[in-house]
Residue, then its C-alpha position, 0 to 999 in steps of 0.5 A: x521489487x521496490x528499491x529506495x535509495x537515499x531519497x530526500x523530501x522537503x517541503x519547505x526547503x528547510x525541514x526534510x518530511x523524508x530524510x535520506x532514506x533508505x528501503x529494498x521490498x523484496x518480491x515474495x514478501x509482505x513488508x509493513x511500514x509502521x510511523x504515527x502521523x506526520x512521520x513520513x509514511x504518506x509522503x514516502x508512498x506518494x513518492x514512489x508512486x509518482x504522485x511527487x517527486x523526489x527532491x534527491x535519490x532514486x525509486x526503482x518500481x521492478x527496476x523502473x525509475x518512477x521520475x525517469x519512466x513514470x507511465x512504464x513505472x506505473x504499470x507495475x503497480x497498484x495503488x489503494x490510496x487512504x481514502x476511498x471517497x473517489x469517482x463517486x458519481x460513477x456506477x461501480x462497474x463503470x468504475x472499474x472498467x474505467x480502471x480496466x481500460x486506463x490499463x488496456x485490460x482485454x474485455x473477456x480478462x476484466x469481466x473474468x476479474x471483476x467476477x472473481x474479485x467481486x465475489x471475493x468482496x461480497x459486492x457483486x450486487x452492487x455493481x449497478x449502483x452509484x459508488x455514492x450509495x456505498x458505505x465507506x467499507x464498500x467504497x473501499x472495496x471498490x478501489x481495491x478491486x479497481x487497482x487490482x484489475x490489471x493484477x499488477x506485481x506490485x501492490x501499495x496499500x496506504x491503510x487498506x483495512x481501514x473500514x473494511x468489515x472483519x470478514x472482507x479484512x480477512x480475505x484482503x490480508x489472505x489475498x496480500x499473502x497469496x500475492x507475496x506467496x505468488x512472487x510479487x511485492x505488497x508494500x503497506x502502511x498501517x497503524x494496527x500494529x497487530x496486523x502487522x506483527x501477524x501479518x508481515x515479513x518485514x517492518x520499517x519504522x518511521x520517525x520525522x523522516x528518518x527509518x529508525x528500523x528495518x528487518x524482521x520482527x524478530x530481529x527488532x524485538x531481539x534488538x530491544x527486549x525479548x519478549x515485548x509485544x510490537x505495540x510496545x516496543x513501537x512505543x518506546x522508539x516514536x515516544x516524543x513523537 
């Protein structure tokens, strides 16, 4: 679970890039978190995250508070940041054994993991190779595996199908359903609102800084016309963007 409450961002002292909001992602369900750019999405991420810190409110991470406790906090989650052009010296096995002792992962664990999700990406094949060979599709594979190897409960994904193929962008989002059907959170950003209408439990839309929605798809098309598509509606509450 991830709890947000009224939790403020300035960047300049003068304009909140994060204005008082307000956010409970609940275990067991997918939740979207839909803005253009420049709305508030990246910094709400690296805030809960713990990349920045809060200017006001807290974040609680499975009840832990990111500022309070951040390396007992960080342990919860996992973290697929937006660009995948990360370690790129390193061989991709390296990379994710990398990961697999950052969180103290046991060898028979990680190796069982690293098969299984490698297999999973179609990118077993190229575990002997340097991250960058990769294309960026393969890249960003590699990073998913490596944050998901310690199977954190929590998943935070800053624009996850960016550059995946159609087959791996399949099996990704049957993973985040999997996890969510399993008990755990996923948390996501994303501007395919496609892929959020298909695929989500909930939504919050984000508008310079503020939450202008949070709830269901249903309960936001009810709240303006029935009948509308996502990409509409999401039109019609950021226009003047």
């Amino acid at each position: 679970m991830i709890e947000i409450s009224n939790v403020t961002k300035s960047y300049n002292g003068k304009t909140n890039a994060v204005d008082n909001i307000n956010l409970t992602i609940k275990d067991g369900e997918i939740f979207g978190f839909l803005g253009h750019n420049g709305a508030g999405k990246t910094t709400t991420i690296k805030m809960i995250t713990g990349i920045l810190n809060q200017d006001e409110g807290t974040i609680l991470l499975n009840g832990i508070d990111i500022k309070k406790e951040p390396l007992k906090a960080k342990k919860q989650f996992g973290f697929v940041p937006d660009s995948p052009d990360m370690f790129l010296k390193l061989k991709g096995i390296e990379y994710l054994n990398f990961m697999a002792n950052i969180y103290e992962v046991p060898k028979e664990i990680r190796k069982e993991r690293i098969e299984t999700l490698s297999n999973r990406f179609n990118i077993a094949d190229a575990l002997g190779d340097k991250i960058q060979t990769y294309s960026h599709g393969m890249r960003q594979k590699i990073v998913i595996i490596g944050v998901l190897i310690h199977d954190p409960s929590i998943w935070i994904l800053d624009e996850p199908l960016s550059g995946l193929d159609p087959k791996s962008s399949f099996i990704l989002k049957e993973m985040m359903r999997e996890h969510a059907n399993a008990g755990n959170t996923v948390f996501f950003s994303t501007h395919v609102l496609e892929v959020a209408e298909k695929l989500c439990d909930r939504i919050a839309i984000i508008k310079k800084g503020k939450i202008l929605f949070c709830g269901s798809l249903d309960e936001l098309k009810n709240k303006i016309k029935e009948n509308d598509s996502l990409e509409k509606i999401f039109l019609e509450m950021t226009e003047n963007e």
